[in-house]
C-alpha positions as CSV (number, residue, x, y, z in Angstrom):
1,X,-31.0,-27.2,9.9
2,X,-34.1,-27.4,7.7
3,X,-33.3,-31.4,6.7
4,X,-30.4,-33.8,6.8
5,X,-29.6,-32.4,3.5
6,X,-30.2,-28.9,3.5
7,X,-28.2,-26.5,6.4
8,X,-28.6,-22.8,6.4
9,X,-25.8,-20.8,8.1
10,X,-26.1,-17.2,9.3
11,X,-23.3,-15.2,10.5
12,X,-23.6,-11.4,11.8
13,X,-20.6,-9.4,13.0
14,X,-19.4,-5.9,13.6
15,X,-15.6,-4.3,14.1
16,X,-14.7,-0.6,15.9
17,X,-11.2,0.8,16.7
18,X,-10.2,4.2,17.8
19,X,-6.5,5.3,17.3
20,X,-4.4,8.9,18.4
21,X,-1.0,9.6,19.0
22,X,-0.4,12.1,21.4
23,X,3.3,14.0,22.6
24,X,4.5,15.9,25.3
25,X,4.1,19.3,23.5
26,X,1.8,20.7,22.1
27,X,2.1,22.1,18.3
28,X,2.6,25.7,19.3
29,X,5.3,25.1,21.8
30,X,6.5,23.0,19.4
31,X,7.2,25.3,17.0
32,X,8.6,27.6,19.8
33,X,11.0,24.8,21.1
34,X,12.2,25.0,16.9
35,X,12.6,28.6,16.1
36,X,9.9,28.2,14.1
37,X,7.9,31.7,13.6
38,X,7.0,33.5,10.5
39,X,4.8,36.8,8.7
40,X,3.1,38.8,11.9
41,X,0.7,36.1,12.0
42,X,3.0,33.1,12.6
43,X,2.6,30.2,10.1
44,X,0.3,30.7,7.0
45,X,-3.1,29.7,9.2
46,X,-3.2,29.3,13.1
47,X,-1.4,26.3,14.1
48,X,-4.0,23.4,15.0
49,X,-4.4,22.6,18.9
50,X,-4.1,18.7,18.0
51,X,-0.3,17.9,18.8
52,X,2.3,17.4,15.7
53,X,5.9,18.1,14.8
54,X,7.4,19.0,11.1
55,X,8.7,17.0,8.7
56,X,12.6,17.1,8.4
57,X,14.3,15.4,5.7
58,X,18.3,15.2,5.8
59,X,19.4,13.6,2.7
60,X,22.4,11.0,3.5
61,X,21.6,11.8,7.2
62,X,18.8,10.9,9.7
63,X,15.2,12.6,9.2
64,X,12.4,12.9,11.3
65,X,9.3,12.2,9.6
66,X,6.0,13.5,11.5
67,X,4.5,10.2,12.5
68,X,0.4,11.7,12.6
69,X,0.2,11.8,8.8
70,X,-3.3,11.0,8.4
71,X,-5.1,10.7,11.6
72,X,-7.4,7.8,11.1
73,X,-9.2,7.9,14.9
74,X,-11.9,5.3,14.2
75,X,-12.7,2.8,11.9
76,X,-15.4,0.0,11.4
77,X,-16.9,-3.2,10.1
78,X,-20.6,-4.3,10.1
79,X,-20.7,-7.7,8.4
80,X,-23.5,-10.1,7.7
81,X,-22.9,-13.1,5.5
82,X,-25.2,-16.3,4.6
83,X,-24.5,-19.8,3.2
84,X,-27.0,-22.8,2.3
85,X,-25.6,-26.1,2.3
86,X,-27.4,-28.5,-0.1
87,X,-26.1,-32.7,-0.4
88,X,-27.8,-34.5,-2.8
89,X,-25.2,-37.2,-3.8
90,X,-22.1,-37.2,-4.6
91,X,-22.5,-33.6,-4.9
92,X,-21.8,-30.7,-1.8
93,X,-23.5,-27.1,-3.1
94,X,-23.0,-24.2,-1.4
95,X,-24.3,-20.7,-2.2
96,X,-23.8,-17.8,-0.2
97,X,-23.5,-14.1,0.1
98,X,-21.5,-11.7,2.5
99,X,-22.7,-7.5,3.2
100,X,-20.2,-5.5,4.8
101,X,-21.0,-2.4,5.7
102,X,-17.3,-0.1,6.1
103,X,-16.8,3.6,7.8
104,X,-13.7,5.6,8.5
105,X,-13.7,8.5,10.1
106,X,-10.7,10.7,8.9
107,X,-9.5,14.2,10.8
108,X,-6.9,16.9,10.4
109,X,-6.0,16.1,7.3
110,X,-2.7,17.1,6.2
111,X,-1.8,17.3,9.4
112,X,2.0,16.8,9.0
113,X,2.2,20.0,7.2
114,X,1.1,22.6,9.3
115,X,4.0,23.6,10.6
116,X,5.9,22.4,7.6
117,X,8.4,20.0,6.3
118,X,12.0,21.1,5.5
119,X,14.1,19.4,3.3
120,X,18.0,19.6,3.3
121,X,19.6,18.0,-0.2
122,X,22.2,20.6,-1.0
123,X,20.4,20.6,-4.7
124,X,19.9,24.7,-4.4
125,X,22.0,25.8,-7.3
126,X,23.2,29.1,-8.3
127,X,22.6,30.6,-11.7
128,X,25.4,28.9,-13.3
129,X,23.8,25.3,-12.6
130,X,26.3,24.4,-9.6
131,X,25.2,23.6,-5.9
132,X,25.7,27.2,-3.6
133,X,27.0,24.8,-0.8
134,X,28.9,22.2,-3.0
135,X,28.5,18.9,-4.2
136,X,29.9,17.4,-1.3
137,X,27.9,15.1,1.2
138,X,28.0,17.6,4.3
139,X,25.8,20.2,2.0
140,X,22.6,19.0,3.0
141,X,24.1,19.4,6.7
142,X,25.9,22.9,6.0
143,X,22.0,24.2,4.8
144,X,20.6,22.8,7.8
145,X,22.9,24.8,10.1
146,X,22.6,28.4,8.0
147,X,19.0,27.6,8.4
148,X,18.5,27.0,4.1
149,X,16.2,24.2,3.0
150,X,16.6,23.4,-0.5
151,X,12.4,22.7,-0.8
152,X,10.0,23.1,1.9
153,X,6.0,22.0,2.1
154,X,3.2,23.8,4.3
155,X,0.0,23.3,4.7
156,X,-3.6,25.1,5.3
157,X,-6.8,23.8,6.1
158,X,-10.5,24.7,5.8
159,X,-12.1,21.5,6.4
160,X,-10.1,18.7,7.5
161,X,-12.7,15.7,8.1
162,X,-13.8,13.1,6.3
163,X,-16.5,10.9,7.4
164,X,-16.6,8.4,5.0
165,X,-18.3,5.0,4.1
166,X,-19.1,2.1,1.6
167,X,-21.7,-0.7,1.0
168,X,-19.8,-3.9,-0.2
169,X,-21.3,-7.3,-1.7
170,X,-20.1,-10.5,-2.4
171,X,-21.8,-13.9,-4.0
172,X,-21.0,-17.2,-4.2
173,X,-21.9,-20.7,-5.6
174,X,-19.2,-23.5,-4.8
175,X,-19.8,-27.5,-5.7
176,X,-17.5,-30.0,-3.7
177,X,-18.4,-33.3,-6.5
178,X,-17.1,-36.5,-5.8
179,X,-16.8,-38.0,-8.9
180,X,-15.3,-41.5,-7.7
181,X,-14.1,-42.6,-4.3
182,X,-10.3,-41.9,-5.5
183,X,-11.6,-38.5,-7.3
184,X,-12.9,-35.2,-6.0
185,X,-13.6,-32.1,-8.2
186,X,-14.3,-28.5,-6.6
187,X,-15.3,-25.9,-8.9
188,X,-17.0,-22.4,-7.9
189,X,-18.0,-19.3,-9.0
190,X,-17.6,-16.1,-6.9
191,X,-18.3,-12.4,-7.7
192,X,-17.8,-9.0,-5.7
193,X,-19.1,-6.0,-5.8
194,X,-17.5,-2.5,-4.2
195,X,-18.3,0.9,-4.5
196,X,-16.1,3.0,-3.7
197,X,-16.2,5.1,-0.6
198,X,-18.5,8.5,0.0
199,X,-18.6,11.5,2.2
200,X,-21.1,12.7,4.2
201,X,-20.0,15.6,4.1
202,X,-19.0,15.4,0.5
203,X,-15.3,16.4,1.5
204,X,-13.5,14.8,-1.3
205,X,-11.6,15.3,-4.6
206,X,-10.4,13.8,-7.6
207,X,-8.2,14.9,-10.6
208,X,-9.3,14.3,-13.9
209,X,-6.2,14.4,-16.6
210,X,-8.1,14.0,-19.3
211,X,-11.0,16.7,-19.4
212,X,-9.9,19.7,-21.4
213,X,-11.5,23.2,-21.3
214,X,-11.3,26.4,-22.7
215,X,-10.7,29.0,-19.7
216,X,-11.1,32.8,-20.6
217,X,-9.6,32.3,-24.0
218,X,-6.5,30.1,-22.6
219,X,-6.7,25.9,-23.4
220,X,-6.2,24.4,-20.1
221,X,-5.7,20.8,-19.5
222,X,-6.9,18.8,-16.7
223,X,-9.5,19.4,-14.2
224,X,-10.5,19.1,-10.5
225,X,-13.6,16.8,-10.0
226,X,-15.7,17.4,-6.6
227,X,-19.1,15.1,-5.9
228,X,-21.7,17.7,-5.8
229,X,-22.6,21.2,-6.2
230,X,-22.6,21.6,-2.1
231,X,-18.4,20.8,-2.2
232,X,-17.8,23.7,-4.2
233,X,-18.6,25.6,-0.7
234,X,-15.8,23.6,1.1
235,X,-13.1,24.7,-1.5
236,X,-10.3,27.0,0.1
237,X,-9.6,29.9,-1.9
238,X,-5.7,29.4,-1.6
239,X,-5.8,25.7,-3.3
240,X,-8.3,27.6,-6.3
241,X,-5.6,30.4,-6.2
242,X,-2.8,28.6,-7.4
243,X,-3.9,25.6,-9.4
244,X,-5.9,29.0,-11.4
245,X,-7.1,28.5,-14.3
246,X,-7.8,24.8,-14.0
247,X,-11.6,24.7,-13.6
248,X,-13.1,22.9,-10.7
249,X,-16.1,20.9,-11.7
250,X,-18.8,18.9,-9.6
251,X,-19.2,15.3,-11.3
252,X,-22.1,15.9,-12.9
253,X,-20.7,18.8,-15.3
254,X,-17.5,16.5,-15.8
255,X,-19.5,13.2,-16.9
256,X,-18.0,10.8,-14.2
257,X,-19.6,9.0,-11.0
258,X,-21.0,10.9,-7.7
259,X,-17.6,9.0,-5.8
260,X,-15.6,10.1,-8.5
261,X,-13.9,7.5,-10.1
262,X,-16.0,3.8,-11.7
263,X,-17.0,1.2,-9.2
264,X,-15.8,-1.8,-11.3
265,X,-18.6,-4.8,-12.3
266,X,-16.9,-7.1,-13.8
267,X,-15.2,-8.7,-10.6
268,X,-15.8,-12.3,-10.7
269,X,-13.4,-15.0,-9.2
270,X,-13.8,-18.5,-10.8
271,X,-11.8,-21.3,-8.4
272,X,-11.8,-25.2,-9.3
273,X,-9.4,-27.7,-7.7
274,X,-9.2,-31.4,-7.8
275,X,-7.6,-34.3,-5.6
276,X,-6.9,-37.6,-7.0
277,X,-5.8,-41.0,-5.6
278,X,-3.8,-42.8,-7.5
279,X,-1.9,-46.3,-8.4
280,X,-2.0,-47.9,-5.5
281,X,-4.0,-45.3,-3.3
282,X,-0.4,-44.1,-2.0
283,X,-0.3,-41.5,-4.0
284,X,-2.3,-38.3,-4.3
285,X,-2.4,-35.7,-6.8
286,X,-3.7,-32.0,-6.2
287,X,-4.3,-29.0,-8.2
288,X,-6.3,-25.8,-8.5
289,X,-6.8,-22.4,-9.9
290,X,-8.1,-19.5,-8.6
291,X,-9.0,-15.7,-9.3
292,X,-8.6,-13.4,-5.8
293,X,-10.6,-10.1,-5.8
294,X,-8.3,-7.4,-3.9
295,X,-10.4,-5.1,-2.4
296,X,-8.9,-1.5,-2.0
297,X,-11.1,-0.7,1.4
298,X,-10.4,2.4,3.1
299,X,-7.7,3.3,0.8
300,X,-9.7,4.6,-1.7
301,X,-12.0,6.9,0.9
302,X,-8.2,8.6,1.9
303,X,-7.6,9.5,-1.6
304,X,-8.8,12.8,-2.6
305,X,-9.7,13.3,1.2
306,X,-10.8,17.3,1.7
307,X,-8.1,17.9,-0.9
308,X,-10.0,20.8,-2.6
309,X,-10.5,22.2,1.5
310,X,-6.9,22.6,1.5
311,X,-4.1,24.5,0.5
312,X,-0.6,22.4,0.2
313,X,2.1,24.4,-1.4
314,X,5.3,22.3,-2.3
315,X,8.4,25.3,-2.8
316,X,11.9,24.8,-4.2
317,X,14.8,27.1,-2.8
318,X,16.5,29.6,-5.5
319,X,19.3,31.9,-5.3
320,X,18.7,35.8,-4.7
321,X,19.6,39.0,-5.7
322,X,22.4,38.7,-2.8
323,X,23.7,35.4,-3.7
324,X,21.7,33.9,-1.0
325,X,18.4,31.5,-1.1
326,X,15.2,33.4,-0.8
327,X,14.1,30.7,1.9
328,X,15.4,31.0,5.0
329,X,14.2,30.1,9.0
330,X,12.4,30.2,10.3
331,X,10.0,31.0,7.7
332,X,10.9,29.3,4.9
333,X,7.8,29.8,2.6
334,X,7.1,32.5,0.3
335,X,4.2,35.2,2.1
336,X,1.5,34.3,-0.4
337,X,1.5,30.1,-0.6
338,X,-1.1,29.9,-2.9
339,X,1.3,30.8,-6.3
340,X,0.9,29.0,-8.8
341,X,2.3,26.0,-10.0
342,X,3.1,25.0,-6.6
343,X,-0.3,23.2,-5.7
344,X,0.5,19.6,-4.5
345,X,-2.7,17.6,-5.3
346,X,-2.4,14.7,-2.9
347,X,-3.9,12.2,-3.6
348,X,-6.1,11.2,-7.3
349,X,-7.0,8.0,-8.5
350,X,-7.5,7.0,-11.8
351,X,-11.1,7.6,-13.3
352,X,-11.3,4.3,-14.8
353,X,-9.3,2.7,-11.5
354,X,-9.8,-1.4,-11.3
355,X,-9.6,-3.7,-8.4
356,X,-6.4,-5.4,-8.0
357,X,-7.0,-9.2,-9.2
358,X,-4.7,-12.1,-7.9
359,X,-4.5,-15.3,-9.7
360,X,-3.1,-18.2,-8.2
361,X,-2.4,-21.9,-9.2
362,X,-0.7,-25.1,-7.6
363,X,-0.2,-28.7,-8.1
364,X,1.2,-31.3,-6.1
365,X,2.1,-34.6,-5.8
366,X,2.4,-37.1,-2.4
367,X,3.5,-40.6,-1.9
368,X,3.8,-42.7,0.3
369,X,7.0,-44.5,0.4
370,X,6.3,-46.8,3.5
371,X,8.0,-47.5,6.8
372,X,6.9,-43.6,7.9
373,X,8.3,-41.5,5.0
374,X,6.5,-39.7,2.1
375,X,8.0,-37.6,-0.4
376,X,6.2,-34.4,-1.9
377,X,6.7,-32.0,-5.0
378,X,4.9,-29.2,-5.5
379,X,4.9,-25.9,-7.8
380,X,3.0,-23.1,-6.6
381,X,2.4,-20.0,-9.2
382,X,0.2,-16.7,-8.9
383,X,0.3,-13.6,-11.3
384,X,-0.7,-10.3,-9.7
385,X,-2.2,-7.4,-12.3
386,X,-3.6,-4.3,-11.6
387,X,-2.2,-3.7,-8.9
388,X,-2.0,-0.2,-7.1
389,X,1.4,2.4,-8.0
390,X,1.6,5.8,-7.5
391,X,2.7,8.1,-9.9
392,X,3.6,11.9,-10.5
393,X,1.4,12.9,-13.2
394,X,3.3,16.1,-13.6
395,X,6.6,14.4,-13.9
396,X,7.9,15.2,-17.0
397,X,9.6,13.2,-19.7
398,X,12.8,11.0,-19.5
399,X,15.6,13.6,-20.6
400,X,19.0,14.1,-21.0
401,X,19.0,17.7,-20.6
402,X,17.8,18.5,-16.9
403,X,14.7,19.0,-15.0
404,X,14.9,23.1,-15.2
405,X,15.7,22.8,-19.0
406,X,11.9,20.8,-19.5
407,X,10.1,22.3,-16.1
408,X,8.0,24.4,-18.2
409,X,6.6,21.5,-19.7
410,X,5.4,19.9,-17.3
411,X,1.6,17.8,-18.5
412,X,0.2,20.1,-15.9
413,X,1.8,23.3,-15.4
414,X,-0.6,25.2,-12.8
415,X,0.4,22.6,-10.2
416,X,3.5,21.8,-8.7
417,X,2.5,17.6,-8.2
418,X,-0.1,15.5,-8.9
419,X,0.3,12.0,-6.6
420,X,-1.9,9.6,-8.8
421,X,-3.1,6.2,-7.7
422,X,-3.3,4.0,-10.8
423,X,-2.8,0.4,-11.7
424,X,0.6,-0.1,-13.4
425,X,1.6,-2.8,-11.0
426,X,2.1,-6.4,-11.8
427,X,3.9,-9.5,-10.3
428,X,4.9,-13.2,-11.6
429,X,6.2,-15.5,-8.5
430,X,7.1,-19.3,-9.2
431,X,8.1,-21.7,-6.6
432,X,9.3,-25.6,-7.1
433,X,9.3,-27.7,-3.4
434,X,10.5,-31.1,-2.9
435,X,10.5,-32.3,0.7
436,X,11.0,-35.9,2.4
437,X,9.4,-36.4,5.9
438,X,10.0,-39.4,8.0
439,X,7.8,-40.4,10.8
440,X,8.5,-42.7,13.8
441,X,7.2,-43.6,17.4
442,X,10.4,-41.5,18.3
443,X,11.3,-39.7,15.4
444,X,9.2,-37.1,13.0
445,X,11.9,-35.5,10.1
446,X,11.1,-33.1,7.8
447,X,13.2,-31.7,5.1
448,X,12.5,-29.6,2.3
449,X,14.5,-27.4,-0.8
450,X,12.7,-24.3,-2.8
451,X,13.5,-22.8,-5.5
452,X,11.5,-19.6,-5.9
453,X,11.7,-16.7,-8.7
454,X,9.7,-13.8,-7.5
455,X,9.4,-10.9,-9.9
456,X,7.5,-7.6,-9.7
457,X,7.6,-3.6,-10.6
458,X,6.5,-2.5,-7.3
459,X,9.2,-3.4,-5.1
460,X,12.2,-3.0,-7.1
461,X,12.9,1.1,-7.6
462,X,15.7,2.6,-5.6
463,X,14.6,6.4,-6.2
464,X,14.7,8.4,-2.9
465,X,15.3,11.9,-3.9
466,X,13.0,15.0,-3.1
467,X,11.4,15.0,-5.8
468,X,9.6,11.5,-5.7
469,X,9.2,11.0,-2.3
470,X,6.5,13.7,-1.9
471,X,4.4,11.3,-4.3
472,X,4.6,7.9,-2.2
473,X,2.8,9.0,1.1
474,X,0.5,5.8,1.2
475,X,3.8,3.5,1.2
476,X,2.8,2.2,-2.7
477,X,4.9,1.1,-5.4
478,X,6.5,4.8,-6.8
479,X,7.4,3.9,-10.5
480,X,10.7,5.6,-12.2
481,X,8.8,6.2,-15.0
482,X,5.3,6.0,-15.2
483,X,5.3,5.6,-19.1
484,X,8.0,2.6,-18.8
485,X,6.2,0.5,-16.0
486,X,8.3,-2.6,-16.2
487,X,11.7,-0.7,-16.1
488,X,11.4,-1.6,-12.4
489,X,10.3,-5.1,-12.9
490,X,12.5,-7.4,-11.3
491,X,13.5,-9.2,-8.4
492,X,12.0,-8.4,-4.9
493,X,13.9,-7.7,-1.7
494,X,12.2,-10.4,0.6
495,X,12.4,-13.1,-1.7
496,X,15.1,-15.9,-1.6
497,X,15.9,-17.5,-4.4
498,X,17.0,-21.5,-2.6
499,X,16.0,-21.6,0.4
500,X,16.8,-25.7,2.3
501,X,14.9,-26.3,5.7
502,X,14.7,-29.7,8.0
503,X,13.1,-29.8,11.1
504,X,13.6,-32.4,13.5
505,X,11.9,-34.4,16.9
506,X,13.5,-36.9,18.8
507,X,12.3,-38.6,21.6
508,X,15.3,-39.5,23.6
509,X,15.4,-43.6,24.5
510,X,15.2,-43.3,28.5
511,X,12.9,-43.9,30.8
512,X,10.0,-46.1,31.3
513,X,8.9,-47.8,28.3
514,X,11.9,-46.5,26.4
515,X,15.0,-48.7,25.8
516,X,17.1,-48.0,28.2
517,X,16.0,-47.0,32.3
518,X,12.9,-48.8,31.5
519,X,12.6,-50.3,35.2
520,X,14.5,-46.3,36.3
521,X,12.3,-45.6,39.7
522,X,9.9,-42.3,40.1
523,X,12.9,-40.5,40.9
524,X,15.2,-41.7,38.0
525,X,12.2,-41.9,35.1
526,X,11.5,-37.7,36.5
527,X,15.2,-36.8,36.3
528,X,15.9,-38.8,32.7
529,X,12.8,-39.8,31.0
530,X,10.5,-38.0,28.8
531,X,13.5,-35.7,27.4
532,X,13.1,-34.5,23.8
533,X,15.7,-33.0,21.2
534,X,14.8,-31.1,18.6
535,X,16.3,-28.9,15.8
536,X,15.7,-26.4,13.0
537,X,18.6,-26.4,10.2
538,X,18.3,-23.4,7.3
539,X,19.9,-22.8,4.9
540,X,19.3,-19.7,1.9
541,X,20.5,-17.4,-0.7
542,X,20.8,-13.7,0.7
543,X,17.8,-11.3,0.0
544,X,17.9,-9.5,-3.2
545,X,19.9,-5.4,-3.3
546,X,19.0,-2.2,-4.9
547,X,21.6,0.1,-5.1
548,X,21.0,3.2,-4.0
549,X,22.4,7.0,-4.2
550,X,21.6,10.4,-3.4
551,X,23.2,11.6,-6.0
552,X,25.2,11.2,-9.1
């Protein structure tokens, strides 16, 4: 406290946490347990001593997802923040600053791979177009059993740790100004700055889709983006194999940042709210606005995370010579996995990525009606933009003809998938309350009706097939079609759309001081007095549906 009117507040801080998952086997006698073998060397690359299972996908059926995706075993916050209090007035100034420093340690990368994952969709058609096992719904079963996965994923590994960190800032200046005694204005200024995450070991990747080159005489779009000359040592020679000949470039040669994608500088979050008394001082009017910075955090370190140290080839099941798929347990890859065009690159983010913004605004009025009730209505609003999606930047273009008919052109031939963080997202929710409370020495009553509309593109698609679902690893919003965002937009699953609740607390009349047993003895007050009821009474629309199907 330097005066009466001038308070200095320092704040310092740090987080850690450590995370594994562990099973009872580990991966080798895993596979054994499975039937899982393969070439004269087993799998593609030795199987890893950390424990995991594979991925098992049974369309219409139960799966068994390997739950050690990404191990993530330790994590951490160092934070420092500052904030000077200044009265002078009728004004309240505050300016301030906050300094996190952020690591997360990432190993095994790709972990959920290495001995596979199998998927069962009875979509393996014969040369005439028609499924070899039928279109019924037991197909994806009836593969499973002959040992016949209609598209199987494996994985190999050079380098499989990132060690990662960022520097993040954040400013303030806030003034609390009381304008009259019935009027108060708060209006502020905020602005963040984050960087987005490095290596120290330089283990990471990005994918540019705009950089095109000439590569021994043949144009080739698209490019893979490392930090600096040093990761070009870390690359495994299977992932270069098959995404050949897309070049593989540090950042320097390919004009963009050392982390890859732009660290945006234009995040500034204006706020300003009021509250007014007025009439007869029963009644108070509130309001604000605000602009919410979303901060991606370790998100954006996992993206691109020893990508180019790894080789993760996506295959799709075809009929052979002798009318049977060419994949079959218990190896069910091709000898060679570095082909091409079968290169998942998992996962990008957009060069010119932005930081999800929120902006929200309310306003409310209270009264006071006397004899313990008050009666409020209030409409609360917030718009969400550039907020994260994935999206398959190899998908190819909304057709009427069939995936095989288009395959070959695909944006990015040499690779089978490209999962790309971007900012297609976008959300409008609007909510109108009125509630009545009532206030007693024996009786508090609150009731209250909303009417909500709650509206978005990330939470409305259905898809679940194969095909998409190798492009949604980080749980975000997979568009149907990237170059349509808002033909998902509409209503979201959680949301209701009238929703009535009233809450109630009685104190029950006996007892002492209560109306009736007021002159009870010990014994009777104990065994009747103090005795409350209370109450909770909802009523709401059901949760928004999106149909689904596995097929059609």
């Amino acid at each position: 406290i330097a005066s009466p009117s001038l308070v200095n507040e320092a704040r310092g801080g740090f987080t850690r946490s450590r995370s594994n998952t562990t099973f009872a086997l580990q991966t080798q006698a895993v596979a054994n347990e499975l039937g899982l073998a393969g070439p004269p060397n087993g799998f593609p690359e030795a199987l890893p001593t950390i424990q995991t299972i594979p991925n098992i996908f049974l369309t219409g059926f139960m799966s068994v997802p390997s739950p050690n995706a990404d191990i993530n075993p330790e994590q951490g916050t160092v934070q420092f923040s500052d904030t000077l209090t200044y009265t002078k007035g009728k004004h309240t100034i505050k300016i301030g600053g906050d300094f996190r420093h952020l690591t997360a340690l990432f190993t095994n990368v790709f972990l959920n791979y290495r001995l596979g994952q199998y998927t069962f969709n009875g979509q393996t058609q014969t040369s005439s177009g028609v499924p070899w096992l039928g279109s019924g719904l037991a197909a994806p079963i009836a593969g499973m059993l002959l040992g016949y996965p209609d598209s199987t994923i494996v994985s190999t590994v050079l380098n499989p740790t990132t060690n990662s960190w960022a520097n993040h800032y954040a400013f303030f200046v806030q003034d609390d100004f009381k304008v009259s005694p019935s009027f108060t204005l708060n209006y502020g200024l905020r602005y963040e700055y984050h960087p987005v995450f490095r290596d120290y070991n330089n283990n990471l990747a990005n994918f540019d889709p705009n950089y095109n080159s000439v590569q021994n005489g043949v144009a080739v779009h698209g490019a893979v983006i490392v930090p600096v000359q040093a990761s070009l040592g870390l690359v495994n020679p299977g992932f270069a194999q098959s995404i050949a000949p897309t070049p593989i470039l540090t950042a320097a040669q390919a004009g963009v940042p050392v982390g890859l994608r732009d660290s945006q500088k234009t995040d500034f979050a204006p706020r300003i709210g009021f509250a007014w008394r007025i009439f007869d001082n029963k009644t108070v009017l509130r309001g604000g606005y605000g602009r919410f910075i979303e901060a991606p955090l370790s998100l954006s370190a996992i993206d691109g995370w020893s990508v180019e140290a790894s080789d993760v080839g996506g295959f799709s099941n075809s009929i052979g010579g002798n009318g049977l798929p060419t994949l079959k347990a218990p190896y069910s890859f091709p000898s060679n996995i570095a082909l091409p065009g079968t290169q998942w690159f998992d996962l990008a983010t957009a060069i010119h990525y932005k930081d999800p913004v929120v902006q929200e605004w309310d306003l409310t009025i209270e009264r006071d009606l006397g004899q313990g009730f008050g009666v409020r209505l209030a409409y609360d609003g917030n718009h969400g933009s550039n907020l994260p999606t994935d999206i398959n930047l190899n998908q190819i273009p909304t057709n009427n003809v069939g995936y095989s008919t288009l395959a070959s052109t695909a944006p990015f031939p040499q690779l089978y998938a490209i999962s790309y963080q971007t900012n297609l997202g976008f959300t409008n929710f609007n909510s109108g309350t009125i509630s009545v409370r009532k206030r007693s020495s024996s009786l508090q009553l609150e009731a209250s009706y909303a009417f909500t509309k709650d509206l978005t593109n990330i939470n409305g698609s259905g898809t679940n097939n194969s095909a998409q679902t190798t492009v949604n690893e980080f749980g975000n919003a997979l568009l149907s079609d990237p170059t349509r965002p808002g033909l998902d937009y509409g209503n979201t699953g959680f949301a209701r759309r009238q929703r009535f609740l009233a809450t109630f607390l009685y104190e029950l009349p006996f007892g002492k001081g209560r109306k009736y047993l007021n002159n009870a003895n010990r014994f009777a007050n104990a065994l009747f007095g103090g005795w409350e009821l209370s109450g909770i009474l909802l009523f709401q629309s059901g949760p928004f549906l999106t149909v689904t199907t596995s097929s059609d």
